[in-house]
C-alpha positions in Angstrom: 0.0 0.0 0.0 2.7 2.5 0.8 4.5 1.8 -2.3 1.3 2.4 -4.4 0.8 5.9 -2.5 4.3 6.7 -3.0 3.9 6.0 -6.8 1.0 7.8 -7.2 2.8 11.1 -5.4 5.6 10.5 -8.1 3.3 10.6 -11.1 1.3 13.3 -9.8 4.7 15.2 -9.7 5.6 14.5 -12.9 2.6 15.2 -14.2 2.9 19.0 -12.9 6.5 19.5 -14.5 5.4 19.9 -18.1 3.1 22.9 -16.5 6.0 24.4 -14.9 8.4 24.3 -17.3 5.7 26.6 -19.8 5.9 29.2 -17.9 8.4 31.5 -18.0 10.1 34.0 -15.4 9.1 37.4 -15.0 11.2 40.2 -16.7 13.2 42.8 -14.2 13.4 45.8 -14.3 16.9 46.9 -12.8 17.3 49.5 -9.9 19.4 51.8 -11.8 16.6 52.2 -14.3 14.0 53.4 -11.4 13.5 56.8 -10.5 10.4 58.7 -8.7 7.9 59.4 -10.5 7.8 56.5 -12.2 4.4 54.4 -11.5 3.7 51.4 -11.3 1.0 48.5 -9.8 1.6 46.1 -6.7 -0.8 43.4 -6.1 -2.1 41.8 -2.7 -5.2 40.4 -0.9 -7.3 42.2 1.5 -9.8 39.8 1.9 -10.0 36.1 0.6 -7.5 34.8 -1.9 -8.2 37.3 -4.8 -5.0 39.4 -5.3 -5.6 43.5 -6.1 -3.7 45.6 -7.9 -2.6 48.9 -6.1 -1.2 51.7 -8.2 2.2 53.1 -6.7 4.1 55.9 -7.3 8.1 56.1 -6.9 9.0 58.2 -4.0 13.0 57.2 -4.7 15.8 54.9 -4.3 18.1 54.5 -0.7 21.3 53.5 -1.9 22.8 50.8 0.4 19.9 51.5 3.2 20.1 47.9 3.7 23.1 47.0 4.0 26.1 46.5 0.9 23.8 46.5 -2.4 20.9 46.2 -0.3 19.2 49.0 -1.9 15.6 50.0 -1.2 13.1 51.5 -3.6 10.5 54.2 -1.7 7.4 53.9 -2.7 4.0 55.3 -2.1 0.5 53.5 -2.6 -2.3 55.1 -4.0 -5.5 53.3 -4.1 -9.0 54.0 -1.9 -8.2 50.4 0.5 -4.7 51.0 0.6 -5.3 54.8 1.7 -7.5 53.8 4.3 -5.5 50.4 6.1 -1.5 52.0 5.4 0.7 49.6 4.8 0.0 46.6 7.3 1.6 43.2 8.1 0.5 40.5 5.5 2.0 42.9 2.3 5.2 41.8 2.5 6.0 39.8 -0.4 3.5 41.7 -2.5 4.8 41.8 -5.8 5.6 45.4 -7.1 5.7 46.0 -11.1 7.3 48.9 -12.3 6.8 49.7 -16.5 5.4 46.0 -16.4 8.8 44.4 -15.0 8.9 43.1 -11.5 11.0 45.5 -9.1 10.8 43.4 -6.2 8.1 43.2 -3.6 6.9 45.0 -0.7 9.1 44.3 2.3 8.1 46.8 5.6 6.7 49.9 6.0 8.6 53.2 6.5 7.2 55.2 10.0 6.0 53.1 13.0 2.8 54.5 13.6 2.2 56.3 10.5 -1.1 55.7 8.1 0.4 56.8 5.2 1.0 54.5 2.7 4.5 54.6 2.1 6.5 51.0 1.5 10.0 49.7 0.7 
């Protein structure tokens, strides 16, 4: 029986590769080519499992603010949910586009008690 469970967890893997391998990885957009006033769109779920796109606009980019190369793109979020909750805990890892490329994602929030929607 165990054998015949395990074999059946094997195919089912297999079975998913072909699906995987179709899809291809986003495009970047590097950080040297992002400067404010760009816009772009970052996507997360308020409620459920549906993701939602919030507009963003580029505030500008902290050179080594995290550390060596750990640069940090400013952002602010525009969008009527967004504007009302800030940025809260559950966005990070909310991907963030910029000119259609993925930038990165949202990681904290700039301010400790502020409402404003500004990320990095």
């Amino acid at each position: 029986m165990r054998r015949a469970v395990l074999l059946l967890a094997v195919l089912c893997l297999f079975s998913f590769l072909p699906l995987a391998a179709q899809q291809k990885p986003a495009e970047t957009i590097a950080v040297n080519q992002i400067h404010p006033g760009m816009h772009g769109v970052a996507y997360t779920v308020f409620q459920g499992t549906k993701p939602e796109p919030m507009n963003l606009e580029v505030l500008g980019v902290l050179k080594n603010a995290n550390g060596p190369k750990g640069d940090i793109i400013l952002i602010r979020l525009i969008g009527e949910k967004v504007e009302y909750t800030g940025v809260v805990a559950g966005m990070s890892g909310s991907p963030v586009y910029i000119d259609g490329k993925l930038a990165g994602a949202l990681a904290f929030r700039i301010g400790t008690f502020s409402k404003e929607p500004i990320a990095g």
